[in-house]
N, C-alpha and C positions, 0 to 999 in steps of 0.2 A: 504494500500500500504506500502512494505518495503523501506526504503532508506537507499544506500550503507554509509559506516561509513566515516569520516572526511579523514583514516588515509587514505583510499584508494584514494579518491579525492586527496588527498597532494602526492604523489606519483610521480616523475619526473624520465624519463628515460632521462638520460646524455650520451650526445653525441662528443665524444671528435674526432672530423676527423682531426683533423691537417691542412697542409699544403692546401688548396682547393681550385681550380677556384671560381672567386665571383658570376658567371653565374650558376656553377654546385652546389654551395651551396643556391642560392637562388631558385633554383625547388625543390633543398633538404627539402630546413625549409617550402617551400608553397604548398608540398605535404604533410607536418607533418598537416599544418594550417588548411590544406582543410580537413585531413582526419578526425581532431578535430572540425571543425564545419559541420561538416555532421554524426559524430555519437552527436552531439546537438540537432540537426533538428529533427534524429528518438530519441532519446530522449522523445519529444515534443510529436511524433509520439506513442510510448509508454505507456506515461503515460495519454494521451486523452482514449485511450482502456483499460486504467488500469493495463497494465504490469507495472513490477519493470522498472527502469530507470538502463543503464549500467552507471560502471566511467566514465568522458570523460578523454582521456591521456593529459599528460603533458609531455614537451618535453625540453631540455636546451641542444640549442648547443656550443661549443667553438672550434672555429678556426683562424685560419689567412689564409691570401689570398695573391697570388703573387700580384703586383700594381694595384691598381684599383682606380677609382673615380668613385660616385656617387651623383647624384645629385634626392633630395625629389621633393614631389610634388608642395611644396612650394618654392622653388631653383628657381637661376637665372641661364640660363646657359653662362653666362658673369662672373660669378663667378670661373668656371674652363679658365682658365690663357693659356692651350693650345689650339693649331689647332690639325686636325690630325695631320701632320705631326711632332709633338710636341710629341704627345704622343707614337709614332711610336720610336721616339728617346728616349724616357722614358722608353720604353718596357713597358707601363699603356694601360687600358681601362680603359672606360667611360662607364657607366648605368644610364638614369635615371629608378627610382623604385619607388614602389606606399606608400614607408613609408613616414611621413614629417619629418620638416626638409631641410634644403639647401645641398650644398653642401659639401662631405668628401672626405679623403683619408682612403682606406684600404692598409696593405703593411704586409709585414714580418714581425718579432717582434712585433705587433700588435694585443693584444686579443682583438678578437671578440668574443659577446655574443649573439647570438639568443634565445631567451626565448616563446617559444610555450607553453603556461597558457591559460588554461581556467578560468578566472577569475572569477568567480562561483565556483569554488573551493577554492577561498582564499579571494578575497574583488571585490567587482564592485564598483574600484574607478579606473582613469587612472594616476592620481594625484599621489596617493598614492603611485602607484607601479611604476612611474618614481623615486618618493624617495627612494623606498625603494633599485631602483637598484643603485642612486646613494650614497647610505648610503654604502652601500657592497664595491662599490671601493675608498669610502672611508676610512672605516674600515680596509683597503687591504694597503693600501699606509701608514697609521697608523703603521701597520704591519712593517713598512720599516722605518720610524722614517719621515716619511713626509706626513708633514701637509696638509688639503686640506680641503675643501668646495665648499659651492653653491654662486654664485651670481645673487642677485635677478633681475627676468626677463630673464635669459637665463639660457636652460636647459645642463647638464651636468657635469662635477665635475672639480674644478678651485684649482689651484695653488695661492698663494697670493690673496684669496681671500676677507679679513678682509680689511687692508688698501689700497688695488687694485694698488701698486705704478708703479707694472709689470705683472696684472693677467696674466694669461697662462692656457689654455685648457688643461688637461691631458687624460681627457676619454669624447668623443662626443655619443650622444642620439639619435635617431629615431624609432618611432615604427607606426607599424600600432594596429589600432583593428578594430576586427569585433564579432560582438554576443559575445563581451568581450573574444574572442580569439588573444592574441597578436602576433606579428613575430615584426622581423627586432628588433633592440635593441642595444647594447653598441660598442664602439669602444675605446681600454682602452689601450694609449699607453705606449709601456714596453720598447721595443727597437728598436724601427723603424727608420729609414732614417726621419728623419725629413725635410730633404732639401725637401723630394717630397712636401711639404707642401705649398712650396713659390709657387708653381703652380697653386694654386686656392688663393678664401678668404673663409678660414676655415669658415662653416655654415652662408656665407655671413655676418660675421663680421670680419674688415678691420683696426681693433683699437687694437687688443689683440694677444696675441701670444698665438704660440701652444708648448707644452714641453713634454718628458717623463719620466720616471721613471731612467732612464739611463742620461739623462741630466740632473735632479736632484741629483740625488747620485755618478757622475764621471764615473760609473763603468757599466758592461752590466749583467744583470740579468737572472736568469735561470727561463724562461719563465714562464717551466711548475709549478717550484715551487710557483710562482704568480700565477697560474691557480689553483691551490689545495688550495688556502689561499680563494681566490675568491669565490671559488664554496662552502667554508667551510660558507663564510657572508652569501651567496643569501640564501640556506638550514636555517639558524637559523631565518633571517629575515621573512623569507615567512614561517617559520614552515614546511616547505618541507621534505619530502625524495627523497635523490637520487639516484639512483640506475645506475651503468654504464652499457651502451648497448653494445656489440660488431659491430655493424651494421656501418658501415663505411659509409655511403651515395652509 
């Protein structure tokens, strides 16, 4: 039996759709999910009859979303802070969705990251590859002359988070997998409205704040140039190639 080469397994088609409903981008990314574990499955199918095995695809999306909240599978929903009528006057919706994780906000100025991996192409670790995305927004804030890190026991990447005198959330985490196929993934704030924040308890912790790139640094930053700084960490971490799609959702 033949096996396809590394470089093609590493292969990521980038998806940059911009501005997008959080409803219309999440049948986006669970049609990308579905359609990478189902050429798995014949994969499997495949190589029992002795055919070669195809690549499976790799997928990385980046957008932002008008107001949204979400609440994981693990979320309280006493944790989002509105009624309807609340979020009506918000101009927000509410989803719960099948990634873990409590509850977030999505908004404008706000990179999102969906990362559709097969992870059989790169490591079957889940561990691993929560670090590896939170080393990338790390590396990305570096970029900007701000500091950042992990604090242990909660996932995501922290402001002050050495002596913790005022830690602060800057970019929140949830993912799902399945057959070590991931979806759902970062939320990495740049320049968002932070007030919408006081509306829930960010990831059901009620002790810490949340901050962005723009309340660190005074000033409001050009998003997209964060996005290409971004997408430059994830590709060397993961030894990836990216390749841009035209395919807008």
């Amino acid at each position: 039996m033949s096996y396809i080469s590394n470089l093609q397994h590493k292969t990521v088609q980038f998806h940059n759709i911009g501005l997008m409903d959080y409803k219309q981008a999440w049948d986006f990314q669970t049609k990308l999910f579905d359609d990478v574990v189902a050429e798995k499955v014949a994969n499997r199918a495949r190589e029992k009859e002795g055919n070669e095995k195809v690549p499976t695809p790799n997928h990385l999306i980046f957008c932002q979303h008008p107001h949204v909240y979400t609440l994981g599978k693990s979320g309280k929903t006493e944790n989002l802070l509105l009624d309807e009528q609340g979020l009506t006057e918000k101009e927000a919706t509410f989803y719960k969705i099948n990634r873990g994780g409590d509850i977030t906000y999505h908004g404008p100025g706000q990179l999102v990251g969906y990362p559709i991996l097969d992870l059989d192409n790169f490591f079957t670790d889940i561990h691993k590859y929560l670090r590896f995305l939170e080393e990338a927004i790390i590396l990305t804030l570096a970029d900007y002359g701000i500091p950042a890190g992990r604090i242990d026991g909660l996932t995501g990447v922290w402001i002050d988070h050495i002596e913790q005198k005022n830690p602060r959330k800057i970019c929140a985490m949830g993912v799902k997998a399945s057959r070590w196929v991931t979806m759902h993934g970062f939320a990495f704030n740049v320049n968002p409205n932070l007030d919408y924040f006081k509306n829930i308890i960010p990831c059901g912790i009620d002790d810490k704040a949340v901050t962005s790139m723009q309340a660190e640094l005074g000033y409001e930053l050009n998003i997209n140039e964060v996005a290409d700084k971004l997408r430059g960490h994830i590709a060397n971490l993961f030894e990836m190639e990216i390749v841009p799609t035209l395919n807008l959702a």
